[in-house]
C-alpha positions as CSV (number, residue, x, y, z in Angstrom):
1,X,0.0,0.0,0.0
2,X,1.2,3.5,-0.6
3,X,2.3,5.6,2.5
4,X,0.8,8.9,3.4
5,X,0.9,11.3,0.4
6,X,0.7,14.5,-0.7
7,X,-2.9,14.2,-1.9
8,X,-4.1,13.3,1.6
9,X,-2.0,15.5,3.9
10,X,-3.0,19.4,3.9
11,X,-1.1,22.2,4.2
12,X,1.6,22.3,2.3
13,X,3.7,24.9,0.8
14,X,3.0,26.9,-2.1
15,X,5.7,26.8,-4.8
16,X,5.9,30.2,-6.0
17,X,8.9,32.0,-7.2
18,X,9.5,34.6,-5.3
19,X,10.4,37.2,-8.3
20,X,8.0,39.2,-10.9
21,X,9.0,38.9,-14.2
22,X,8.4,42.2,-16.7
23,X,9.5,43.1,-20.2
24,X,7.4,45.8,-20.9
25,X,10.5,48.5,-21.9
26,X,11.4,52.0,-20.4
27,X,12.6,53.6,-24.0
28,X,13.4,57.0,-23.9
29,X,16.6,57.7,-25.9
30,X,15.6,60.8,-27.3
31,X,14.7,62.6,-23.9
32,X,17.9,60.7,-21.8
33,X,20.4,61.4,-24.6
34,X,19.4,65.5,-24.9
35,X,21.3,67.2,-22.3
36,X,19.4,68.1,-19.4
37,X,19.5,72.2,-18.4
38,X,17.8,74.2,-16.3
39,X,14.1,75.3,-17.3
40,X,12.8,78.5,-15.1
41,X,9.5,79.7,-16.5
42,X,6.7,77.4,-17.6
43,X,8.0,78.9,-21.2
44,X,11.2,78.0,-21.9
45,X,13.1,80.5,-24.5
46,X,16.5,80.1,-26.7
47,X,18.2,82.1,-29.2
48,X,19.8,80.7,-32.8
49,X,21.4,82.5,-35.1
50,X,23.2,81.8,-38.8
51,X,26.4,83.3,-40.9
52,X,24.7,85.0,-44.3
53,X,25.0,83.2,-47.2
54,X,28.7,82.9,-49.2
55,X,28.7,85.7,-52.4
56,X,30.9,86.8,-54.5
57,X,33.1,89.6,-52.5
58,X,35.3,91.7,-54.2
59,X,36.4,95.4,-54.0
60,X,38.1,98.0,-55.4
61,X,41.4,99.6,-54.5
62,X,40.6,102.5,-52.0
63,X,36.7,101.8,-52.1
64,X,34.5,102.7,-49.2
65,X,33.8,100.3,-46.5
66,X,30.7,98.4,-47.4
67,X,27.1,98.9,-46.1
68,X,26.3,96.9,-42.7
69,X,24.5,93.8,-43.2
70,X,23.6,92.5,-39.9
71,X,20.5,90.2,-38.8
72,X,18.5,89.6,-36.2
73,X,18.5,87.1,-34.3
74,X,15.9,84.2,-34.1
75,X,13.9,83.4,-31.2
76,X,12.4,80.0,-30.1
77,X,10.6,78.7,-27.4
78,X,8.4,75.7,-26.0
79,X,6.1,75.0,-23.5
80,X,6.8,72.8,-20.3
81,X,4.1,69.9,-19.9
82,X,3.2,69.0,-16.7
83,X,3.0,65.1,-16.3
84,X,1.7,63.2,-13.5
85,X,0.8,59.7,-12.0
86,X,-0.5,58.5,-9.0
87,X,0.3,55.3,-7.0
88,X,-2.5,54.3,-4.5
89,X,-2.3,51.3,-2.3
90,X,-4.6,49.7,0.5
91,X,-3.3,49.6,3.8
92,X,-4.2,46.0,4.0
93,X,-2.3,45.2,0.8
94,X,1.0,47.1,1.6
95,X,1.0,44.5,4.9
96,X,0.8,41.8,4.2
97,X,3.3,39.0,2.7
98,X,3.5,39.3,-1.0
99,X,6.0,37.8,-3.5
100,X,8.3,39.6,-6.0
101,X,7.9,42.4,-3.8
102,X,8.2,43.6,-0.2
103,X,6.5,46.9,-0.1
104,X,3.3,47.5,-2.7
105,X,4.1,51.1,-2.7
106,X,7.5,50.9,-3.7
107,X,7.0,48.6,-6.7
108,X,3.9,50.5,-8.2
109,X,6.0,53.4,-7.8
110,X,8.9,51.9,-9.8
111,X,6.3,50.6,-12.4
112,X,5.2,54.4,-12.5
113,X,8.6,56.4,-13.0
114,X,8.9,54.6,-16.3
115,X,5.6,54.8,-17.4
116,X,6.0,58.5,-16.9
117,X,9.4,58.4,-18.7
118,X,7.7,56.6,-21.7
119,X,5.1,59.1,-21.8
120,X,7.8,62.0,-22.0
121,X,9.5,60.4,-25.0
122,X,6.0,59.7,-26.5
123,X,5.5,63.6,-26.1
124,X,8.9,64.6,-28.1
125,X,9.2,61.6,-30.9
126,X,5.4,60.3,-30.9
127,X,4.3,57.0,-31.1
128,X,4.1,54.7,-34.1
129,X,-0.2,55.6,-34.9
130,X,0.2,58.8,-32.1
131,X,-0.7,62.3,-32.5
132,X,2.9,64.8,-32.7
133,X,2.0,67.1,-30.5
134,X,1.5,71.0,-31.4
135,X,2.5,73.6,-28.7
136,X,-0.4,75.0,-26.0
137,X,-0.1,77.9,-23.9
138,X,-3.0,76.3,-21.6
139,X,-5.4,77.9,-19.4
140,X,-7.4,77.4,-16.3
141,X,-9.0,74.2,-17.7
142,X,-6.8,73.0,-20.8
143,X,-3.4,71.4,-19.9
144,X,-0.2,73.1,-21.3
145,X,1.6,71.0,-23.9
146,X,4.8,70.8,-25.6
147,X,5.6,70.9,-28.7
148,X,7.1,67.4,-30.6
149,X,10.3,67.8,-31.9
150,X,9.3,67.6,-35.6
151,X,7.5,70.1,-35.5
152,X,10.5,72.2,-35.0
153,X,12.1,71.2,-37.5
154,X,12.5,73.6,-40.8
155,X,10.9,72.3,-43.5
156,X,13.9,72.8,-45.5
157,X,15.6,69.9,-43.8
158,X,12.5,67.6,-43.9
159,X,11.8,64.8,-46.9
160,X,8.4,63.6,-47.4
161,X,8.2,60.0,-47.7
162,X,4.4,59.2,-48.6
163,X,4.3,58.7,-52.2
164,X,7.7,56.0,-51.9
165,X,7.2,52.7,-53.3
166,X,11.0,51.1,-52.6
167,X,14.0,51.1,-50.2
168,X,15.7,52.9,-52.9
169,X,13.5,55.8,-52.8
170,X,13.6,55.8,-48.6
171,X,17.5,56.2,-49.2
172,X,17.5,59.0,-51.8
173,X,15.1,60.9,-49.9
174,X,17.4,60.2,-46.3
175,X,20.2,61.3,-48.1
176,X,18.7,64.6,-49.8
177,X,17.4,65.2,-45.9
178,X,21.0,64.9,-44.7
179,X,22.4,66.6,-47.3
180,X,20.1,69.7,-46.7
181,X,20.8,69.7,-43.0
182,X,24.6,69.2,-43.9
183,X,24.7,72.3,-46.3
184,X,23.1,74.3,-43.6
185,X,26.1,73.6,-41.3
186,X,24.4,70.3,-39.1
187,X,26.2,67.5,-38.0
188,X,23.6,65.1,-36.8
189,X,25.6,61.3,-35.4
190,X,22.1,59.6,-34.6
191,X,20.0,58.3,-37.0
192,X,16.1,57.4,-34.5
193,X,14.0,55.0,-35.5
194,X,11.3,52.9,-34.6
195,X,12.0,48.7,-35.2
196,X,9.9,48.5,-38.0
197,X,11.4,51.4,-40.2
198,X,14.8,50.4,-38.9
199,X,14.1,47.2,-41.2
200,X,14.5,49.7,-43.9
201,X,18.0,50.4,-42.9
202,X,19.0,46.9,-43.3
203,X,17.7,46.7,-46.8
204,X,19.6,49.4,-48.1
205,X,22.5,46.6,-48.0
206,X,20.6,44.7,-51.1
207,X,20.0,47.7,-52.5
208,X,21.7,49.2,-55.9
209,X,23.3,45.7,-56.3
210,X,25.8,46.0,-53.4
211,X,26.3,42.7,-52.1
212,X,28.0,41.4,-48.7
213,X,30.8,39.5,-48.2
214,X,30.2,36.7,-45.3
215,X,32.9,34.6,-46.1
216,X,32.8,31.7,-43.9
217,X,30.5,32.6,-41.4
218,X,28.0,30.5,-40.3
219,X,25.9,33.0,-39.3
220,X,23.6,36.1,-41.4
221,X,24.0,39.2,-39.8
222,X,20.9,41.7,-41.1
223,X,21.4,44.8,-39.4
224,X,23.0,47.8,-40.1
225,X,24.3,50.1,-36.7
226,X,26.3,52.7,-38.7
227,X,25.1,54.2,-41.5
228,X,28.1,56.3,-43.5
229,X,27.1,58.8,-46.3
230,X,29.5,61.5,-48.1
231,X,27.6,63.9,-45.1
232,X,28.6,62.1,-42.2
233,X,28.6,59.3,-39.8
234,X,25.0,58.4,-38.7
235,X,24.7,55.7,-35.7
236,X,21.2,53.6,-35.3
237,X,19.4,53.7,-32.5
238,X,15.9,52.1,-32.3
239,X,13.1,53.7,-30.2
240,X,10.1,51.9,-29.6
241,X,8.2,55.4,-28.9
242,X,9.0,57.1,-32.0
243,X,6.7,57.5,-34.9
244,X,7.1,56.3,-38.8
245,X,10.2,58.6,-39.5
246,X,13.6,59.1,-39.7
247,X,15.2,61.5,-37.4
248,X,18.9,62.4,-38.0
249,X,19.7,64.2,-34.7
250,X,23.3,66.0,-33.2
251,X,22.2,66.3,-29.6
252,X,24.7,68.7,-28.9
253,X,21.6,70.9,-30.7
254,X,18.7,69.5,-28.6
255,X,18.6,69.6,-24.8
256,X,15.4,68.7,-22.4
257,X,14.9,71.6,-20.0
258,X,13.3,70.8,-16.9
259,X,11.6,73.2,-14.7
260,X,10.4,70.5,-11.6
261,X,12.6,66.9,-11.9
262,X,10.8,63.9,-11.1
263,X,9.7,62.9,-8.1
264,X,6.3,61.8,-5.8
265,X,4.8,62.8,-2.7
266,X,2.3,61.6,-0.2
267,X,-1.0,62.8,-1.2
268,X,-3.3,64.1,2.0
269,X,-4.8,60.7,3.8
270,X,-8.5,60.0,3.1
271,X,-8.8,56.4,4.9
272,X,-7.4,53.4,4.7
273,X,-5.1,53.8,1.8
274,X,-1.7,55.2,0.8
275,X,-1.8,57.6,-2.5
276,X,1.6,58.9,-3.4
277,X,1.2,61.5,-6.7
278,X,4.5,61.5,-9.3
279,X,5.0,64.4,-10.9
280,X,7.6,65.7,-13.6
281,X,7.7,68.9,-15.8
282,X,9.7,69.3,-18.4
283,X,9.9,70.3,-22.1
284,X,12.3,69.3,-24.9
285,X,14.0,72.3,-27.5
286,X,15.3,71.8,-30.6
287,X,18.4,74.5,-30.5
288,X,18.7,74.7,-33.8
289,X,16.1,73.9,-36.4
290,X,18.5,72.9,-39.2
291,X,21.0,70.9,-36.8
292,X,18.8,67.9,-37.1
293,X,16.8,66.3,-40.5
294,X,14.0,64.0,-40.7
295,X,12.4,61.6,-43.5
296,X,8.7,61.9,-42.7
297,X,5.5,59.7,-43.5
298,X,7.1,56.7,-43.9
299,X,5.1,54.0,-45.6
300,X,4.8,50.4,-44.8
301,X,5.7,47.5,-47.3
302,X,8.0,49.1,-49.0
303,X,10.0,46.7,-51.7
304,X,13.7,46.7,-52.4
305,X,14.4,46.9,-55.7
């Protein structure tokens, strides 16, 4: 006969791993790789400013000094955006024994920080489907909003990409971008995109009948992390909350001013619960709006050719 088993006797242990297991991504690279300055108003102003254009200049022997030609300067601004979360937490479930996590509050505060850092990058590079955001003064009862980086941008140093059918086109038009933005004096290094464009990037490998050498290899790389044109040295970098587009950025031209960091505080006690409220505001300036370039509107299913 079988001994006492586990079906019969009660109580036993749970087996549960003691861990909670998330993938869901904190991807900001445009607002963590802008350097951070000091914002003091709720509208943040800069200043940019450009040499003339080259012409011919020559003069006669003994001629009169030439008439002044000076410019004004240009001035920019944004709005800072409030953004807020709250954590709120039962003071029953803060108590007692839980796994993956000691205290409730803390985790759900951890879990809010990146949501709120997602929702800042979402604000500056828009989300694949998203709505770029246009810049609101606000009022009494309609929130103050930033505007997105592309819409800073000078048109002069955007391409269009709806009516593109091919790879081929998507690189002729990222190349006239970067070559408008490098004859206006940019420098971008960063080339943004979202994972599903940055497929785009690989094909421009099979495009023009360039071929790859892999040798031996027994494995196919399909990716490309540095893109190299006659304008400059571009490197990849994916970004999950980015919109369809290309964005060819020099971040020593794009800072995130912030006029309150990020951080929570208790919110007044109403009963028996905990609410802590997060808080950032910020805003995000494009220093110069010909130091960066951007393919725009770019189409799914394109072929390479």
């Amino acid at each position: 006969m079988p001994g006492f088993d586990t079906y019969t006797q009660l109580r036993q242990a749970e087996d549960v791993q003691d861990e909670i297991y998330i993938i869901s991504p904190v991807d900001n690279p445009v607002a963590s790789m802008g350097r951070t300055i000091r914002a003091t108003g709720k509208l943040h102003e800069w200043t940019e400013d450009k040499l003339q254009a080259a012409e011919k200049n020559a003069a006669v022997e003994g001629a009169d000094a030439p008439a002044s030609s000076e410019q004004p300067v240009i001035e920019l601004n944004n709005f800072c955006q409030i953004m807020t979360k709250t954590a709120h937490v039962t003071g029953t479930l803060e108590e007692v024994d839980k796994y993956g996590r000691d205290s409730e509050m803390a985790y759900q505060l951890e879990l809010r920080y990146g949501e709120l850092a997602n929702d800042e990058e979402l604000a500056i590079a828009g989300a694949p489907g998203g709505t770029r955001q246009t810049k609101i003064a606000g009022d009494a009862v309609t929130a103050r909003e930033m505007a997105s980086l592309h819409n800073q941008l000078s048109a002069d140093v955007v391409e269009d990409a709806t009516g593109f059918t091919t790879v081929a086109e998507l690189e002729a038009g990222l190349l006239a971008a970067h070559l408008a933005c490098y004859t206006a004096g940019g420098n971008p290094s960063y080339l943004m995109t979202n994972p599903a464009n940055a497929q785009y990037i690989s094909s421009f490998a099979y495009t023009s009948g360039r071929q790859r050498d892999i040798r031996n290899e027994r494995r196919l790389v399909n990716v490309i992390d540095l893109y190299v044109s006659h304008y400059g040295e571009l490197d990849v970098v994916m970004d999950r909350n980015q919109d369809s587009c290309f964005l060819g950025l020099d971040f020593n031209y794009f800072a995130t001013p912030v006029l309150r960091a990020t951080r929570d505080w208790p919110i007044a006690k109403a009963g028996d619960s905990d609410k802590r409220q997060i808080l950032r505001e910020s805003t995000n300036a494009v220093l110069n709006i010909r130091a960066h370039f951007m393919v725009d509107n770019i189409p799914a299913g394109l072929t390479v050719t």
